[in-house]
MARBA-3410 file (N, C-alpha, C, O; in Angstrom, 1 decimal):
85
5.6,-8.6,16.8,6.5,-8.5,15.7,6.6,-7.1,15.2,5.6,-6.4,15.1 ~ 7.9,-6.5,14.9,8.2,-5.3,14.2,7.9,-4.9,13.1,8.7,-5.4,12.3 ~ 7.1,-4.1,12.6,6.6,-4.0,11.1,8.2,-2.6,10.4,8.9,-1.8,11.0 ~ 8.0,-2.9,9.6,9.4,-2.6,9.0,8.7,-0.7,8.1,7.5,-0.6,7.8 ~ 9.7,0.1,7.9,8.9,1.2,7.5,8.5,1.4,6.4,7.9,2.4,6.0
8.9,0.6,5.8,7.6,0.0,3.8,6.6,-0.7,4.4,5.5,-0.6,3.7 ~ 6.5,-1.4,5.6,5.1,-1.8,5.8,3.7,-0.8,6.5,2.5,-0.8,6.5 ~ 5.0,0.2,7.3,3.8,1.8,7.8,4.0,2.1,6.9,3.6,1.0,6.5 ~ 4.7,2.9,5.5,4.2,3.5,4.8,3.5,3.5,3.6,3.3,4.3,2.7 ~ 3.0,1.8,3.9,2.2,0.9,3.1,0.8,1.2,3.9,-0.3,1.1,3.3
0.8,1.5,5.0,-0.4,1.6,6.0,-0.9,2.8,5.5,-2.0,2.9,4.9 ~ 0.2,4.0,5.8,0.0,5.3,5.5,-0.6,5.8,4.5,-1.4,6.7,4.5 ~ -0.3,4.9,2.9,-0.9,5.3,2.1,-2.0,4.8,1.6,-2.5,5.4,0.6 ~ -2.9,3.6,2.4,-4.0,3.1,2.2,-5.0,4.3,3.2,-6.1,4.6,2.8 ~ -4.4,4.9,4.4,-5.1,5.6,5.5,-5.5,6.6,4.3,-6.6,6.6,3.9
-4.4,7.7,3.6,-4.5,8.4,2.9,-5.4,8.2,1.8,-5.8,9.2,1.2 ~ -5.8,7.0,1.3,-6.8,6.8,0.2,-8.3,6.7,1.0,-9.3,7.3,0.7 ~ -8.0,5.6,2.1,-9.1,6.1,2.3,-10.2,7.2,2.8,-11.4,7.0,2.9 ~ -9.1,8.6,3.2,-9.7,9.7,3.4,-10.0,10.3,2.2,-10.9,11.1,2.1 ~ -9.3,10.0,1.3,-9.6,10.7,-0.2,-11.2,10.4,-0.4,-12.1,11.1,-0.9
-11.4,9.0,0.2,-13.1,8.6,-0.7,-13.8,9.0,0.3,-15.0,9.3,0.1 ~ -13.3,9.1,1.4,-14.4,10.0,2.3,-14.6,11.1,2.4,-15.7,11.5,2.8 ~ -13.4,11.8,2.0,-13.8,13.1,1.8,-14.8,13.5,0.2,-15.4,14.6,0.1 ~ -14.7,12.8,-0.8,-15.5,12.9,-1.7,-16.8,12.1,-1.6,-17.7,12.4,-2.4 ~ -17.2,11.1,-0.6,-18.4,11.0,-0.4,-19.1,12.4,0.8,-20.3,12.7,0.7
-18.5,12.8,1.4,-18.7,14.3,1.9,-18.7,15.2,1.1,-19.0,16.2,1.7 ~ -18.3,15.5,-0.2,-18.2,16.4,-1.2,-19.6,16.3,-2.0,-20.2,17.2,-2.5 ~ -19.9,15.0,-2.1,-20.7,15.0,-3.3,-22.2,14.9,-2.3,-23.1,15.4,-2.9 ~ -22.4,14.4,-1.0,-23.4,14.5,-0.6,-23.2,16.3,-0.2,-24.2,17.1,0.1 ~ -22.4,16.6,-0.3,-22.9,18.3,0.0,-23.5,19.1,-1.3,-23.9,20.3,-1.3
-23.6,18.3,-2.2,-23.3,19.4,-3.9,-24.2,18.4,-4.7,-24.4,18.9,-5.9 ~ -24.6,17.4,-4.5,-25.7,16.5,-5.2,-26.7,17.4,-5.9,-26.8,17.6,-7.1 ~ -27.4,18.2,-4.6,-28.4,19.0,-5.6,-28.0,20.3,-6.2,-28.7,21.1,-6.6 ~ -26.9,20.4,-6.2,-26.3,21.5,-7.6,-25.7,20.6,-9.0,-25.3,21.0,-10.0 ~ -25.9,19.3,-8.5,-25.3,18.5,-9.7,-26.2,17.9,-10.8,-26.5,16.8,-10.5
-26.6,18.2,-11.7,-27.7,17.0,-12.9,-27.3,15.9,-12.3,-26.2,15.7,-11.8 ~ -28.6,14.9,-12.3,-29.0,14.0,-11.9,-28.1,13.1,-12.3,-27.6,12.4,-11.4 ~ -27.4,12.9,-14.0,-26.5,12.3,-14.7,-25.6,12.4,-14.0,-25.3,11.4,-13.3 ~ -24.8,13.5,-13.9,-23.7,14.1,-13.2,-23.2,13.6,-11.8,-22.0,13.4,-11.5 ~ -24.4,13.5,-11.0,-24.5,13.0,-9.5,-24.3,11.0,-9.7,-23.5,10.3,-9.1
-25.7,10.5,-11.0,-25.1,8.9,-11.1,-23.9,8.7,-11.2,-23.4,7.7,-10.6 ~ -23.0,9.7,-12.1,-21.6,9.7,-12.3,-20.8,9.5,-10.9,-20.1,8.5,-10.6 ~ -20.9,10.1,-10.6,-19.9,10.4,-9.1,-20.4,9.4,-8.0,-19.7,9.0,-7.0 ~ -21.8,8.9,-8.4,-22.1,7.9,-7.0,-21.6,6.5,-7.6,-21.3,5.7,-6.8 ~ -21.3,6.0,-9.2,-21.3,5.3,-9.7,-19.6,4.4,-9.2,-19.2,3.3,-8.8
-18.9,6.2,-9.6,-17.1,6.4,-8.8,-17.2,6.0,-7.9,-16.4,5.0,-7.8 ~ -18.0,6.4,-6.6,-17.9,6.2,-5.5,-17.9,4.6,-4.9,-17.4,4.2,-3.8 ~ -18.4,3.9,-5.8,-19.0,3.0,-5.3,-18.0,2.1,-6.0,-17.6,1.1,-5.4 ~ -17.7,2.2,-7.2,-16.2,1.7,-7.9,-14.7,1.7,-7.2,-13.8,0.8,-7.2 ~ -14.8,3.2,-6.5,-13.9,3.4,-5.7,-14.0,2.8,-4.4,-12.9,2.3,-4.1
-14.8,2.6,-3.5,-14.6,1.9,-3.0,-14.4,0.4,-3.1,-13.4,-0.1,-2.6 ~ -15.1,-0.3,-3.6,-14.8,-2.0,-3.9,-13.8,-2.2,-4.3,-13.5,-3.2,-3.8 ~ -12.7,-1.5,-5.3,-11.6,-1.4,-5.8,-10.3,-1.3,-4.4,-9.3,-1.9,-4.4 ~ -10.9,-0.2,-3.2,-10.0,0.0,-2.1,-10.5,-1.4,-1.2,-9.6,-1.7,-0.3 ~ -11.6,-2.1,-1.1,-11.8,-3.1,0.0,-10.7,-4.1,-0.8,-9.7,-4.3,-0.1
-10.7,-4.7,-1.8,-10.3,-5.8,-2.9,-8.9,-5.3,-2.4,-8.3,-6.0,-1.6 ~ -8.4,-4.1,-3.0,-7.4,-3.8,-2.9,-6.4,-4.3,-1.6,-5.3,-4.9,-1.5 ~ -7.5,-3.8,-0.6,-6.7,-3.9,0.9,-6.8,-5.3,1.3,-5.8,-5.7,1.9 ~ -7.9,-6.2,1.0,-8.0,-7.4,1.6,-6.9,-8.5,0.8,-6.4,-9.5,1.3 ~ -6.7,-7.9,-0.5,-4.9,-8.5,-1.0,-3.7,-8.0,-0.2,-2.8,-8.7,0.0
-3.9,-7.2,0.0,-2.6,-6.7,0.6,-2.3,-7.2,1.8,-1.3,-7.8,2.1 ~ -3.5,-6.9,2.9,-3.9,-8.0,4.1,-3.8,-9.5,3.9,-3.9,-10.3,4.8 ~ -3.6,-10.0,2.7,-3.5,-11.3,2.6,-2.2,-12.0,2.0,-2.1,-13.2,1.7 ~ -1.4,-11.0,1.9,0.0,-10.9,1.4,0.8,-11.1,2.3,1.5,-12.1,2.4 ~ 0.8,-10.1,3.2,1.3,-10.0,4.0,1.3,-10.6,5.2,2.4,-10.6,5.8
0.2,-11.2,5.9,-0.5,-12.5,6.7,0.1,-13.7,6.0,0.4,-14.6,6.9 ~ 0.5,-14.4,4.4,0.9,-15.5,3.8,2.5,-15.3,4.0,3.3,-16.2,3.8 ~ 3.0,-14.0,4.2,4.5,-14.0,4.4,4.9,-14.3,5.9,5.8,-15.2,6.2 ~ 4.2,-13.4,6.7,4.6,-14.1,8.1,4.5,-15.7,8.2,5.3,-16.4,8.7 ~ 3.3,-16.0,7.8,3.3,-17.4,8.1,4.3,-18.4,7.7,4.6,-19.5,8.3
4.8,-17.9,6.6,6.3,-18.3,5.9,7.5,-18.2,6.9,8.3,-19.1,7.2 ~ 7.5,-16.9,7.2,8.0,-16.8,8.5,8.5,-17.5,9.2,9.6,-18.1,9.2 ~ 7.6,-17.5,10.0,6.9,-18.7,11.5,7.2,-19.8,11.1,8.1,-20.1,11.9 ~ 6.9,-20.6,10.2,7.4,-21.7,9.4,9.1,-22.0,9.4,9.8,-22.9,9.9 ~ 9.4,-20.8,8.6,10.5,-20.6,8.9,11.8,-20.9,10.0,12.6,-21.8,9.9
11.6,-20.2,10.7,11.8,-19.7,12.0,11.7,-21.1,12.7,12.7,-21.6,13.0 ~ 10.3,-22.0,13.1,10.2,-23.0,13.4,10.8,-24.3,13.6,10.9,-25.2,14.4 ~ 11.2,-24.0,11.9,12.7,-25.1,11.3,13.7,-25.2,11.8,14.3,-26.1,12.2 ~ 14.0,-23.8,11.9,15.4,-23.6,12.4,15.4,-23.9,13.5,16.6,-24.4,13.8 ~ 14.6,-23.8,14.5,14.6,-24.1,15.8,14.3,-25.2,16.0,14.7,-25.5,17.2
13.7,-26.5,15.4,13.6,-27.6,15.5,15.0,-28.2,15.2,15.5,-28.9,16.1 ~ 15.8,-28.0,13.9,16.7,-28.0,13.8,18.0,-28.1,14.4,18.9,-29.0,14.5 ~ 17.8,-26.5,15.1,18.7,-26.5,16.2,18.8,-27.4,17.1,19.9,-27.8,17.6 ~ 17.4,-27.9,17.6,16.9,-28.9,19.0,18.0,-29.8,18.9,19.0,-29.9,19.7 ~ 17.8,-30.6,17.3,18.4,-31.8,17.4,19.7,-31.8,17.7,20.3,-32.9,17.8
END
């Protein structure tokens, strides 16, 4: 099936997020011990918000889009049964 280009640049911008939290879980393990202890809970606290927020996120979106094809298929199915007759 052909994904349409709101559905790559729906891809594109989840890729782009999740380099954003990887690159700040590489930022903050480089700079931990220049950060107060507080400072560092802060940022691991983020990290760890930010990610569950991007899994939740993605696994709606993944499940959006998986409930529309199947509409689809469904779809599509009818008509072709339809046609049979």
């Amino acid at each position: 099936m052909k994904k349409s280009i709101s559905y790559r640049i729906q891809q594109a911008v989840i890729f782009v997020i999740h380099i954003l939290l990887l690159w700040w879980i590489y930022w903050l393990l480089q700079n931990t011990g220049r950060l107060s202890t507080t400072h560092a809970l802060y940022h691991f606290l983020g990290v760890a918000l930010y990610g569950a927020l991007l899994i939740r996120g993605c696994a709606a979106w993944a499940k959006y889009h998986h409930e529309k094809e199947l509409k689809e298929l469904e779809k599509n199915q009818e008509v072709q049964e339809n046609h049979e007759e």
